[in-house]
C-alpha positions in Angstrom: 61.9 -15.0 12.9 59.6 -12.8 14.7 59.3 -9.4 13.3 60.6 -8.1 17.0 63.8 -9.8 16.6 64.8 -7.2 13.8 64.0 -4.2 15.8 66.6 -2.0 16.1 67.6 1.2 18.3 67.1 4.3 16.7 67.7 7.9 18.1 65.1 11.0 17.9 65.3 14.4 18.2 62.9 16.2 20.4 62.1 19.9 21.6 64.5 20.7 24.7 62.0 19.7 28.0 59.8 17.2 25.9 61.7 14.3 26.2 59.3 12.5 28.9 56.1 14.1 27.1 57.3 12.7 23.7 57.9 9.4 25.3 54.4 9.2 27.4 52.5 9.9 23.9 54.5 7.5 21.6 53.7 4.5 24.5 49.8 5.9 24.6 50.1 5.8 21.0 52.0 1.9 20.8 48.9 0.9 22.9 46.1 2.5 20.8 47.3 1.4 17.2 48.3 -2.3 19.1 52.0 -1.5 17.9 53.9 -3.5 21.3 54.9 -5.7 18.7 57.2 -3.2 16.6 57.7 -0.5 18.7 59.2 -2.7 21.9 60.7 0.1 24.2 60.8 4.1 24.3 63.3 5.1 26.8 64.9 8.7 27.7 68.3 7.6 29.7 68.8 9.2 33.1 71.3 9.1 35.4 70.5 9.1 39.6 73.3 10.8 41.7 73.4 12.9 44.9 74.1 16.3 45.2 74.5 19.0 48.2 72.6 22.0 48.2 72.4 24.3 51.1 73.7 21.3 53.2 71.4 18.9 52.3 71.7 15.3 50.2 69.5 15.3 47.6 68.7 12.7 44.5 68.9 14.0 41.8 68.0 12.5 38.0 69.4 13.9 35.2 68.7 13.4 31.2 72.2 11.7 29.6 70.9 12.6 26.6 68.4 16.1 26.7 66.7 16.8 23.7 67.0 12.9 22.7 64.7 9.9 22.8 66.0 6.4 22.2 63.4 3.8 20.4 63.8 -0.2 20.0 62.0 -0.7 16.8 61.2 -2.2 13.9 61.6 0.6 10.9 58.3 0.7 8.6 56.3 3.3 7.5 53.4 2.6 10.2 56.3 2.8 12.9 58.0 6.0 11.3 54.9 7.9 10.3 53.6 7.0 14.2 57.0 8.2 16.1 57.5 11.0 13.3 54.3 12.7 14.0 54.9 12.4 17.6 53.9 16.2 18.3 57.3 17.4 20.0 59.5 14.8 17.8 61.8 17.2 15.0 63.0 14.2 13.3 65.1 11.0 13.5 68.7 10.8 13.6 69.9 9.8 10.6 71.1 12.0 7.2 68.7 13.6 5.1 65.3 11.9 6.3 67.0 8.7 6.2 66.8 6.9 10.2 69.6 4.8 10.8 70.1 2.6 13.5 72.7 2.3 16.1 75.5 0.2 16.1 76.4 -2.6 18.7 79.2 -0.3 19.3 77.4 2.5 19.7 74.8 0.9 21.9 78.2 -0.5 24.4 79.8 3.1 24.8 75.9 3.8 25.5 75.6 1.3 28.4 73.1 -0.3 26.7 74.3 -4.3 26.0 72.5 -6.3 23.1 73.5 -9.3 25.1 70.3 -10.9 27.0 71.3 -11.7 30.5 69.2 -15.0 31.7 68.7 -14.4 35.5 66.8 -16.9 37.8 64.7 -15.0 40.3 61.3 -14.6 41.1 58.7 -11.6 42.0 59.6 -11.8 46.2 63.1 -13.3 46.1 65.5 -11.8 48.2 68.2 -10.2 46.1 71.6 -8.4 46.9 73.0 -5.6 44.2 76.5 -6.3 43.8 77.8 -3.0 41.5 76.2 0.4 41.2 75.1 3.0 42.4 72.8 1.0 45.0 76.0 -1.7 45.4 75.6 -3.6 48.6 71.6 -2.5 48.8 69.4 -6.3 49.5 66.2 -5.9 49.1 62.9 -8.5 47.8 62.2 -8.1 44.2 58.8 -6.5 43.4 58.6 -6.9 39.4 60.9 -8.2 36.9 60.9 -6.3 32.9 62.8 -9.0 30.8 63.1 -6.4 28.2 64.8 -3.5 29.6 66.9 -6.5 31.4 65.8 -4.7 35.3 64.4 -6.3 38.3 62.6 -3.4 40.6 63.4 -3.7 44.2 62.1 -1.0 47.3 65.2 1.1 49.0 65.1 3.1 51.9 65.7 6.9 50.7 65.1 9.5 53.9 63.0 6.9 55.8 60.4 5.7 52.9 60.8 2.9 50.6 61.2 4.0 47.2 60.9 1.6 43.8 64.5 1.5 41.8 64.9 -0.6 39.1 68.4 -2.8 38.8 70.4 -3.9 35.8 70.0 -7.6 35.9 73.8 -7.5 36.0 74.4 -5.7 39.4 72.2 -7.8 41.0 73.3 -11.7 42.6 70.5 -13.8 44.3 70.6 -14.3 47.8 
């Protein structure tokens, strides 16, 4: 067993704002110390919806989680001393000092599914996205991430194309 396959997702605490600052500096830092292998995926959850202001449609992405980074790890001192020095990083959430890691459960009511979905397609296949917020959308596939389980595709937002990645499971091949 690969030491990957016991990483776990862990939750920490960061300064209001520096969410997407904490994240950049613990990937530069992953890459630096050669730490892919244990630290697999630093992501700050966002959610894409439309809004109206003055009359006008406009995307909007907003943090599900502000002041909170999610991390697929594996829990050692290397990887906690690395993410807990993170300079806008208060601590991991856990009690006392202690990180614990979420639950299956926790990770379901959090969208985020364990399960690995095994798609077949290919970079340039023509897809169709059969539930979300882009349901109905087809569009060629530009780059598949096996570990964050997307496939990035190019919409049309207000005349350009624009890169979105898709949940392997909203998407059918065409």
């Amino acid at each position: 067993m690969s030491e990957a396959e016991n990483a776990k997702w862990y939750v920490v605490h960061t300064y209001s704002g520096y969410e997407n600052k904490v994240k950049a500096d613990i990937e530069k830092t992953i890459e630096n110390r050669k730490l892919q292998d244990q630290i697999l995926e630093v992501s700050v959850p966002v959610e894409e919806s439309i809004e109206m202001k003055n009359g006008v449609q406009k995307a909007v992405t907003r943090k599900l989680f502000p002041g909170y980074v999610l991390l697929n790890m594996v829990m050692n001192d290397a990887t906690w001393y690395v993410v807990r020095n993170t300079r806008g990083v208060t601590g991991f959430v856990g009690p006392g000092s202690k990180p614990v890691p979420l639950t299956d459960e926790e990770m379901k009511n959090l969208g985020i599914n364990q399960e690995t979905v095994v798609i077949d397609v290919e970079i340039g296949d023509m897809i169709q996205v059969v539930s979300g917020a882009w349901e109905g959308t087809v569009g060629n596939i530009k780059a598949i991430n096996t570990n964050k389980q997307t496939v990035t595709i190019d919409v049309e937002i207000f005349g350009r194309a624009t890169s979105v990645e898709i949940a392997f499971v909203d998407i059918k091949k065409m």
